[in-house]
C-alpha positions in Angstrom: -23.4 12.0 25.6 -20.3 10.1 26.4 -17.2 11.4 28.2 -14.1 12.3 26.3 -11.7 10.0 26.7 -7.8 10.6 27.1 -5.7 9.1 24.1 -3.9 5.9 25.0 -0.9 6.3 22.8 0.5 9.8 20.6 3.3 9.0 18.3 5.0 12.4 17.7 7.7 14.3 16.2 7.8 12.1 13.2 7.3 11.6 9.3 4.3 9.4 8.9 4.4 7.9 5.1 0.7 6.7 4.0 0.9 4.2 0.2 0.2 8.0 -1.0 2.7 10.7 0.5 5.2 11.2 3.2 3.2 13.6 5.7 4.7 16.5 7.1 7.2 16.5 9.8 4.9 17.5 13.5 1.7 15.4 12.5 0.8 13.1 15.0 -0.7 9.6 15.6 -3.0 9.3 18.1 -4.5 5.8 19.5 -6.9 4.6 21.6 -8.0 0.7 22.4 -5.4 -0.5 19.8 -6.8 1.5 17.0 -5.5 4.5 15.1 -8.2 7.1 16.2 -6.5 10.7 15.0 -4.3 11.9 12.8 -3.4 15.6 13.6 -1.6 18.2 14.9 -0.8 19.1 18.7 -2.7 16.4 20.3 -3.3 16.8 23.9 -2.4 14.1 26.5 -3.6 13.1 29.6 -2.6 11.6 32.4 -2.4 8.3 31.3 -1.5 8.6 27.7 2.1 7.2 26.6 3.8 10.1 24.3 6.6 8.3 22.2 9.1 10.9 20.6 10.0 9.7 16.9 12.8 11.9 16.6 12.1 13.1 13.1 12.1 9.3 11.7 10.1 8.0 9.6 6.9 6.1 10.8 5.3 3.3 8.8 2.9 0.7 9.0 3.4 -2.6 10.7 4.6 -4.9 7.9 2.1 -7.5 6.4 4.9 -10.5 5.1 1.9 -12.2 3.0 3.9 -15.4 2.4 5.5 -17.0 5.1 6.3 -20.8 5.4 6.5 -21.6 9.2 6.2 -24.9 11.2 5.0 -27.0 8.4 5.7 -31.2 8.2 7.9 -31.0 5.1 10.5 -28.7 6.9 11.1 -30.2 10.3 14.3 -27.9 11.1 12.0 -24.6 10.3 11.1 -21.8 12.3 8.5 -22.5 14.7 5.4 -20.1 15.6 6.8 -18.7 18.6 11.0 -18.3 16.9 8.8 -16.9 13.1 6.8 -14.6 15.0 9.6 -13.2 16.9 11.9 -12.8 14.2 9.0 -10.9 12.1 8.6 -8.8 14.8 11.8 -7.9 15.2 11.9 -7.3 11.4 9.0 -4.5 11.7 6.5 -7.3 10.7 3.2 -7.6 12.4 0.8 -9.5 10.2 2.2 -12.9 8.9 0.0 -15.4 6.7 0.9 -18.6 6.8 0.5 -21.7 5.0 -1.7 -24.8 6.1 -1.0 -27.9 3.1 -3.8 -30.6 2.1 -1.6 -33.8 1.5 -2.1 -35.4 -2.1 -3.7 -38.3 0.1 -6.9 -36.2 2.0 -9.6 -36.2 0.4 -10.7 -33.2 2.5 -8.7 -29.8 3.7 -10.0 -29.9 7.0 -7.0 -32.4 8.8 -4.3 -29.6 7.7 -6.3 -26.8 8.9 -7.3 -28.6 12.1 -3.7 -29.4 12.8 -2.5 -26.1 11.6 -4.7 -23.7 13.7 -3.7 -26.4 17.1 0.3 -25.3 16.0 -0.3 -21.3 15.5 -2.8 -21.1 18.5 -1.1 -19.3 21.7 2.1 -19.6 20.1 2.6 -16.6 18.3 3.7 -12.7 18.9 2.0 -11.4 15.8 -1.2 -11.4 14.1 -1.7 -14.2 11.9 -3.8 -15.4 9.1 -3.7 -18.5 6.8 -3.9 -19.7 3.1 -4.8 -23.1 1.9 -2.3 -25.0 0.0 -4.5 -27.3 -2.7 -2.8 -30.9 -3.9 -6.1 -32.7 -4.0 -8.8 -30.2 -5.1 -11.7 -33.3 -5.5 -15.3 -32.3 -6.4 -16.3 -32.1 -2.5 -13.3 -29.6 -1.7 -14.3 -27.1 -4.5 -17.8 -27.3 -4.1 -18.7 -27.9 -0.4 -15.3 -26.8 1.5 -14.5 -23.7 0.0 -17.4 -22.2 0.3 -17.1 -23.1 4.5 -13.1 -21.6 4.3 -14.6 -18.6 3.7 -17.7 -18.0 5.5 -16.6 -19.9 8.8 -12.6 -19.9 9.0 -12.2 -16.4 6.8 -9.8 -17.6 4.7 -9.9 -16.3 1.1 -7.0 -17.4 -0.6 -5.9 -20.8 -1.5 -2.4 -21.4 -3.2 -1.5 -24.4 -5.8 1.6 -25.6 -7.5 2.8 -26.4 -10.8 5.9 -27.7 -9.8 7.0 -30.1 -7.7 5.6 -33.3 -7.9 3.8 -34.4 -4.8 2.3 -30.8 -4.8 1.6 -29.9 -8.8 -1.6 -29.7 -10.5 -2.5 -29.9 -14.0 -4.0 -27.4 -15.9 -7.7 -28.9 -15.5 -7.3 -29.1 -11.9 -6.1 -25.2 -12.3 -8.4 -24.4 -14.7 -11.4 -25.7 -12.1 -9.7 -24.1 -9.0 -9.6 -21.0 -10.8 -13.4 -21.1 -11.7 -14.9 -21.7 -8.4 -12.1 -19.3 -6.4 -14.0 -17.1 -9.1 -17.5 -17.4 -7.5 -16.3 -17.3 -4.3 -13.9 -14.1 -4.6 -10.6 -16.2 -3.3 -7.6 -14.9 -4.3 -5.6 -17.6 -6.4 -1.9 -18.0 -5.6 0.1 -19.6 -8.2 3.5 -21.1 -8.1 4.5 -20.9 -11.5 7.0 -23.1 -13.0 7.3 -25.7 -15.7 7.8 -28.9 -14.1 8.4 -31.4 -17.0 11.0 -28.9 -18.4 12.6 -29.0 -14.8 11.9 -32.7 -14.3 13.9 -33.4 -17.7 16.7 -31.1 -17.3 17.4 -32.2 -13.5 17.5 -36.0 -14.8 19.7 -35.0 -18.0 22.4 -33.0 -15.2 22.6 -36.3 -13.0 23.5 -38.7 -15.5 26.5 -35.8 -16.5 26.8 -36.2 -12.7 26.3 -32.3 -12.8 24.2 -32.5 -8.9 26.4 -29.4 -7.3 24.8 -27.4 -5.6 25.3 -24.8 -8.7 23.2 -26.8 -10.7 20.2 -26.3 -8.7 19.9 -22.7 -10.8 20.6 -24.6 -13.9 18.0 -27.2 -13.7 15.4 -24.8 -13.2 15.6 -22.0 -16.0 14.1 -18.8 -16.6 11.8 -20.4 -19.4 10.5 -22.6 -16.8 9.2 -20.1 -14.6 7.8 -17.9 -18.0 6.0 -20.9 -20.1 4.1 -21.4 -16.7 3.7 -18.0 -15.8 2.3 -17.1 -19.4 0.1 -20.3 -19.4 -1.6 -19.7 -16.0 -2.7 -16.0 -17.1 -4.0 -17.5 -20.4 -6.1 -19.8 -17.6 -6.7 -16.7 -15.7 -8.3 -14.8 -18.7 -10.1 -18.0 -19.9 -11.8 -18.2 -16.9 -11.7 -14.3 -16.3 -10.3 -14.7 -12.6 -8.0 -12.7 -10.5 -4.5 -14.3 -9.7 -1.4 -14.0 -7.6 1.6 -15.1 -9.5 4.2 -15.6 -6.6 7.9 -15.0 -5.9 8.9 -14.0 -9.7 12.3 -13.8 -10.5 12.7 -14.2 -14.2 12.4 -10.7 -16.4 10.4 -12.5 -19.4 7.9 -13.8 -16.8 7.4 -10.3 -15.4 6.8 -8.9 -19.1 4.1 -11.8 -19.5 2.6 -9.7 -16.4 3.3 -6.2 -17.7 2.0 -7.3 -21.0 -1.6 -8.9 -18.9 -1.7 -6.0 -17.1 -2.2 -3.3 -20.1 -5.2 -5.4 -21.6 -6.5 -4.7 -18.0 -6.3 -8.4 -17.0 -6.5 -9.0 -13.3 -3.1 -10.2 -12.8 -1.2 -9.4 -9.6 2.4 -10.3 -9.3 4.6 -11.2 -6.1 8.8 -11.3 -5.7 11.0 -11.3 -3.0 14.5 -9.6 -1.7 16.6 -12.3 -2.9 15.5 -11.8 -6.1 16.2 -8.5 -5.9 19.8 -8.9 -4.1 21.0 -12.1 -4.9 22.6 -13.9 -7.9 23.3 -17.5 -8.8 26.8 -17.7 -7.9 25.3 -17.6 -4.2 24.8 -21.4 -5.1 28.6 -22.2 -5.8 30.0 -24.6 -3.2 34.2 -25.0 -2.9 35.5 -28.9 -2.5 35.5 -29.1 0.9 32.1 -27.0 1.7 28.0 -27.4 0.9 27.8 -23.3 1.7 25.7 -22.9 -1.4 22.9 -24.4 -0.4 22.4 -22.4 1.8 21.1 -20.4 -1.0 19.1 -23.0 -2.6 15.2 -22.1 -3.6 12.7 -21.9 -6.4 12.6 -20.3 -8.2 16.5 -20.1 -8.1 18.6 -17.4 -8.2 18.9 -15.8 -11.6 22.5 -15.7 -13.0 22.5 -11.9 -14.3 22.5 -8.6 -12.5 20.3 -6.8 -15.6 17.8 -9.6 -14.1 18.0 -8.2 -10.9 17.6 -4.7 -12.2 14.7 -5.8 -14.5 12.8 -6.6 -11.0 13.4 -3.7 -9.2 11.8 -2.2 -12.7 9.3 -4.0 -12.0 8.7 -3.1 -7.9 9.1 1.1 -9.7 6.5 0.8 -12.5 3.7 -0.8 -10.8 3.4 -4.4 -12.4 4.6 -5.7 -8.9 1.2 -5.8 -6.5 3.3 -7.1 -3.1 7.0 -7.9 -1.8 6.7 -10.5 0.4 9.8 -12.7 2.0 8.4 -16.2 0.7 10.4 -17.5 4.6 10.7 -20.8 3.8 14.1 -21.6 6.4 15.7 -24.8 6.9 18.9 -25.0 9.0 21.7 -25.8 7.5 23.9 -27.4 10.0 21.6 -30.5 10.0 21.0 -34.0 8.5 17.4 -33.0 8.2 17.8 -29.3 6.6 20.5 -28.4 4.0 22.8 -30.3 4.7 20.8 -33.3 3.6 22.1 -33.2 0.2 25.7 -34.0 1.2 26.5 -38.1 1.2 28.6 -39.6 3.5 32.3 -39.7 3.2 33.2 -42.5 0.0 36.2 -44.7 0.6 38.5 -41.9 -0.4 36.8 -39.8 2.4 35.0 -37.7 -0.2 31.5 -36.0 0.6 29.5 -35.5 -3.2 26.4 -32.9 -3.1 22.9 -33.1 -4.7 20.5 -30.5 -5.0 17.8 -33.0 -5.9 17.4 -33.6 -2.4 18.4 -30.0 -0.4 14.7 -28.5 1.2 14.2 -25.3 -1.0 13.8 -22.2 0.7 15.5 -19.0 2.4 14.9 -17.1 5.6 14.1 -13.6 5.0 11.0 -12.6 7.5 13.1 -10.6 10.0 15.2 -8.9 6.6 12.4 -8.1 4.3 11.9 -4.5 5.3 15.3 -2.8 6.1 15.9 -4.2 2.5 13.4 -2.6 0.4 13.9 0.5 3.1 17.1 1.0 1.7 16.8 1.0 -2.0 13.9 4.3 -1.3 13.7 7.9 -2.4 14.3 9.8 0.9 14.0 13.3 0.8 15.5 13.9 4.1 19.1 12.9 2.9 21.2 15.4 1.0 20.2 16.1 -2.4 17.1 13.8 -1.9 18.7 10.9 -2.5 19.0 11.6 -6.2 22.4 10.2 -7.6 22.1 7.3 -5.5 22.5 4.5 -7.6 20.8 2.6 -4.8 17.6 4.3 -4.9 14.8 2.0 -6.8 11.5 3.3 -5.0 9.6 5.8 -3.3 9.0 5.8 0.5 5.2 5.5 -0.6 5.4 2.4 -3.0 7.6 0.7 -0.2 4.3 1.4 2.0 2.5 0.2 -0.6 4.3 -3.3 -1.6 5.0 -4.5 2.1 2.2 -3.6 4.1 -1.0 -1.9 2.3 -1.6 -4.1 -0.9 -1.2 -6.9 0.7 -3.3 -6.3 3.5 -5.9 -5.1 0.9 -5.2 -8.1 -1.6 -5.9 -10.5 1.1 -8.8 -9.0 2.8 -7.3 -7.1 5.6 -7.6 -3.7 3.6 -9.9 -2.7 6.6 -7.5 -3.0 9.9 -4.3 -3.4 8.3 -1.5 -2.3 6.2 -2.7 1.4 6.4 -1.8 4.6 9.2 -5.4 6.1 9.0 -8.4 6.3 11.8 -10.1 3.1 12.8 -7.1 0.6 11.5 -5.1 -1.1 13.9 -2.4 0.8 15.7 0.9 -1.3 14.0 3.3 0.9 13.8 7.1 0.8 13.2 9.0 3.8 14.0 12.4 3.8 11.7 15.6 5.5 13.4 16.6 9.3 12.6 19.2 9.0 9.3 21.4 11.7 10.7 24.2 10.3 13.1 26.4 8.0 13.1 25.8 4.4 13.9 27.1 3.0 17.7 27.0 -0.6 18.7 26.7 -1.9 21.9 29.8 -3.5 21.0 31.3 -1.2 20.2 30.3 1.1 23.4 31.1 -1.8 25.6 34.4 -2.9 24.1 35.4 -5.8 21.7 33.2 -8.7 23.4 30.1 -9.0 21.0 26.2 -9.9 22.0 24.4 -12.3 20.1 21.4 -9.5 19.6 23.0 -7.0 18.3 20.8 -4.4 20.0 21.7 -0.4 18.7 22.3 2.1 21.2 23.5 5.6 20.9 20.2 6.2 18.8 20.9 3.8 16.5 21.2 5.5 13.8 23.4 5.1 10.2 24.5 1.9 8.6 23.8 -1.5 10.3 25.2 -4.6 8.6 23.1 -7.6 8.6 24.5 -10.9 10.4 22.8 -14.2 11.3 23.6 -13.3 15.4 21.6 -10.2 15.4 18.7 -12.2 14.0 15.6 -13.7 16.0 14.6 -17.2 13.5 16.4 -20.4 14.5 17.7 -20.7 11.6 21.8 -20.6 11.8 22.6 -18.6 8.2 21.1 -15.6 6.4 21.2 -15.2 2.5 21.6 -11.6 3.5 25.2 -11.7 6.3 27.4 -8.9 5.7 24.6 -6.7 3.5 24.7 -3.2 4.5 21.5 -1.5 5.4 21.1 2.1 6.6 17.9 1.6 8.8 16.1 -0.8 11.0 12.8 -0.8 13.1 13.6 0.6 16.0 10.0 0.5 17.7 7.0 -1.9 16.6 3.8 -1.6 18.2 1.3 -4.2 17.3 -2.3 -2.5 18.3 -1.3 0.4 20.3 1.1 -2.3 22.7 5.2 -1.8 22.5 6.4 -5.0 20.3 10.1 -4.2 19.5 12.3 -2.1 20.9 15.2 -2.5 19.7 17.2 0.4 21.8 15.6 -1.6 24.8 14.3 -5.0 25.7 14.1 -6.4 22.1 10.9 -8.0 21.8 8.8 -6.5 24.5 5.8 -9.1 23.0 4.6 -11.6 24.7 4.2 -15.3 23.7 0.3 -15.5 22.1 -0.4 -11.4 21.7 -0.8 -12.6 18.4 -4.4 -13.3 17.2 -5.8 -15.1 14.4 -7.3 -13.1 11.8 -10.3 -14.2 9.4 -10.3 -12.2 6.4 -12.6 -10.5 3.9 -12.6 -10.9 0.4 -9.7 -9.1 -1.5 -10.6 -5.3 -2.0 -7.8 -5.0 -4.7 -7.6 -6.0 -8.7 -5.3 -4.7 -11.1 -7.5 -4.7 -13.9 -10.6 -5.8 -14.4 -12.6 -8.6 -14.4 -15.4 -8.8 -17.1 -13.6 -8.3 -19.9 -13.9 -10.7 -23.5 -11.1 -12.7 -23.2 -9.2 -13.2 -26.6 -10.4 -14.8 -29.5 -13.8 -15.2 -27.8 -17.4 -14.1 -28.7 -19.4 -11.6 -26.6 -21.4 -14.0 -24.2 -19.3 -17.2 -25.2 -18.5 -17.7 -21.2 -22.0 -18.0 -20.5 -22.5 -21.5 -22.0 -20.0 -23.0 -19.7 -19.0 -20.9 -16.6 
């Protein structure tokens, strides 16, 4: 019989919220070798255990940011592993997946992996996993090198385009994809936009000379992104196979989802916190400045607020399966980032913008949770939080969309995303929402520190700006937003991460492991079913 061993780690005094329920206030976490291994009441210490007081906040678990973009070739003034990994620690964040991208050219997926895997190794201070990006999906990829992706690197998911045009894929090559990701049980990630809509409208705005920076939104409307959407779930139910439709942002688009979804197709959807926070005007540069494109991405920022609210609809009434930040940073004080759309002075010493040729993409690892945080139901907060015209979502469905579906949609449903026994001990401890906020600034006088680092508990509003962040990026979409939380501790298996009263990131370089992944354990839907139009057994003859 084996000796009873003291617990490494009790997280007290706090509310723990599950994808289900907010647990009473006085349960306890407690944690030994990294993993979760009680949940109860009263749990003794020992000599050696660390007892962390949560001071009645709320505990979560670790994030799982399911679509980052960091250190790739085509965005040279990115984040790297070791600035991205900080800067989702910092944000509560400790599983990021990745993306490594076949070139059109290679005829294999191996070179990207190879050279991908050499990038992330040792350099990064969270767990990690990775998704294949597919621009050249030949008969030896889909037959021979999928199957390996899965059964030797533990990758199941692969992601393709249909935009873009050294990255998109026709609807055969989609429709093929789909059919063996089928057999395999990869999870499909599609980027859903019509690119010959986008292709002639961008062409038709240059010869107006319309290439601002505002046009960028224009070129790329909202029947773009739902002709595609609508035509890759008619693929999706052709060849009755689970998909990810990523970073939506256009209201018709969702409905094509909502509408999949009732006839029990196995549709999952993805957005982001700029689609939920951000509008078009964002893209509006003066005479003298290039500051909108700062805010350049695609899809773009819609132009209404109703859009906005029709996501958040969305994120309350279940058609959204994950919120991820879709971090895709380039600097914008440089020839190589943003800034790469503004010409040289003319010979009136005038600088002309085009969007044709700005890198697309915001940051938004680090800002991705105190963002949905503070649009929850919190029953803590007088009356509940009810006539809060803020409030879009439960404490439990914010559980749910950052960390627990997509751990479970991307086979990591059995170690992460979730506080229960035998998971791994990531763990994000919120701040109290009871007394006001005090900055170190402000307790040290009027000089300011470039982290930003809360003392006096921390607690109340905290407005976001581009100092207090850890990327290497120089803007946020998100400076001057007000948030009322942040993480104040992150533990990433059982180990102090963040601590943000403290040391900051208390990480070190490489506690991050790779992880290979299962097979998804999550489907909206089902698979199986007749698709439309179809006789009973009709997919047999082909599939």
């Amino acid at each position: 019989m084996s000796e009873k061993r003291d617990l490494d780690l009790i997280v007290r005094n706090g509310r723990i919220v599950t994808a289900a329920e907010v647990l009473p206030l006085g349960v306890e976490l407690g944690v030994i070798d990294g993993k979760i291994s009680c949940i109860g009441t009263n749990l003794t210490s020992g000599p050696q255990t660390q007892v962390v007081d949560a001071e009645g906040a709320y505990i979560t678990p670790g994030g799982v940011d399911s679509h980052v973009h960091i250190q790739q070739d085509n965005s040279p003034t990115g984040d790297t592993w070791e600035s991205g990994s900080k800067s989702a620690i910092a944000g509560g964040n400790t599983t990021v997946i990745a993306f490594a991208s076949q070139k059109r050219h290679e005829e294999s997926i191996w070179p990207a992996l190879e050279s991908y895997h050499k990038k992330a190794a040792g350099n990064s201070f969270c767990d990690y996993g990775i998704h294949v990006i597919l621009t050249n999906p030949n008969e030896k990829v889909l037959e021979e090198e999928l199957p390996l992706l899965v059964e030797r690197e533990g990758i199941t998911s692969v992601k393709i385009y249909m935009t873009y045009e050294p990255m998109k894929l026709g609807d055969g090559d989609l429709f093929n994809i789909m059919m063996r990701a089928r057999g395999l049980g990869i999870t499909t990630m599609i980027h859903a936009e019509n690119n010959d809509i986008i292709e002639q409208i961008t062409k038709r705005l240059a010869k107006q000379k319309n290439t601002g920076t505002f046009f960028h939104s224009v070129a790329r409307p909202q029947i773009a992104e739902s002709e595609a959407t609508y035509r890759a779930i008619s693929l999706a139910e052709v060849t009755d196979t689970p998909i990810l439709i990523v970073h939506m942002s256009a209201p018709t688009a969702v409905k094509h989802v909502n509408d999949a979804q009732r006839r029990l197709l196995p549709i999952h959807a993805e957005t982001c916190p700029h689609y939920l926070y951000l509008l078009s005007d964002r893209l509006r540069s003066g005479p003298e400045d290039f500051e909108g494109a700062k805010n350049i991405c695609a899809p773009p920022l819609r132009h209404d607020a109703r859009d906005l609210e029709e996501i958040w609809l969305g994120l309350a009434n279940g058609t959204f399966t994950v919120v991820s930040s879709d971090h895709a940073p380039a600097t914008f004080d440089h020839e190589c980032g943003k800034l790469k759309g503004l010409s040289a002075p003319d010979e009136h010493g005038h600088r002309h913008g085009d969007f044709r040729v700005v890198p697309n993409g915001l940051p938004g690892m680090e800002t991705r949770l105190p963002l949905l945080f503070d649009r929850t139901f919190d029953p803590s907060r007088p009356g509940g939080g009810f006539g809060d015209d803020k409030i879009r979502i439960s404490l439990p469905r914010f559980v749910e969309l950052t960390s627990t579906n997509p751990a479970k949609l991307y086979g990591l449903g059995h170690r992460k995303g979730s506080l229960a026994p035998g998971f791994d001990a990531d763990i994000v401890i919120w701040y109290p929402e009871e007394t006001p906020l005090v900055s170190q600034s402000e307790a040290d006088g009027p000089q300011s520190i470039s982290s930003s680092r809360q003392t006096g508990g921390g607690r109340g509003k905290i407005t976001i700006t581009n100092s207090m962040l850890h990327h290497r990026i120089d803007y946020t979409p998100f400076e001057g937003v007000q948030v009322r939380n942040w993480p104040r501790k992150v533990f990433l298996r059982g180990q102090l991460a963040w601590d943000r009263d403290g040391a900051g990131v208390t990480a070190k370089l490489g506690d991050g492991e790779y992880l290979k992944r299962e097979k998804s354990t999550l489907l909206t839907g089902q698979m199986g079913r007749q698709p439309t139009g179809m006789l009973a057994g009709e997919l047999s003859y082909w599939s």
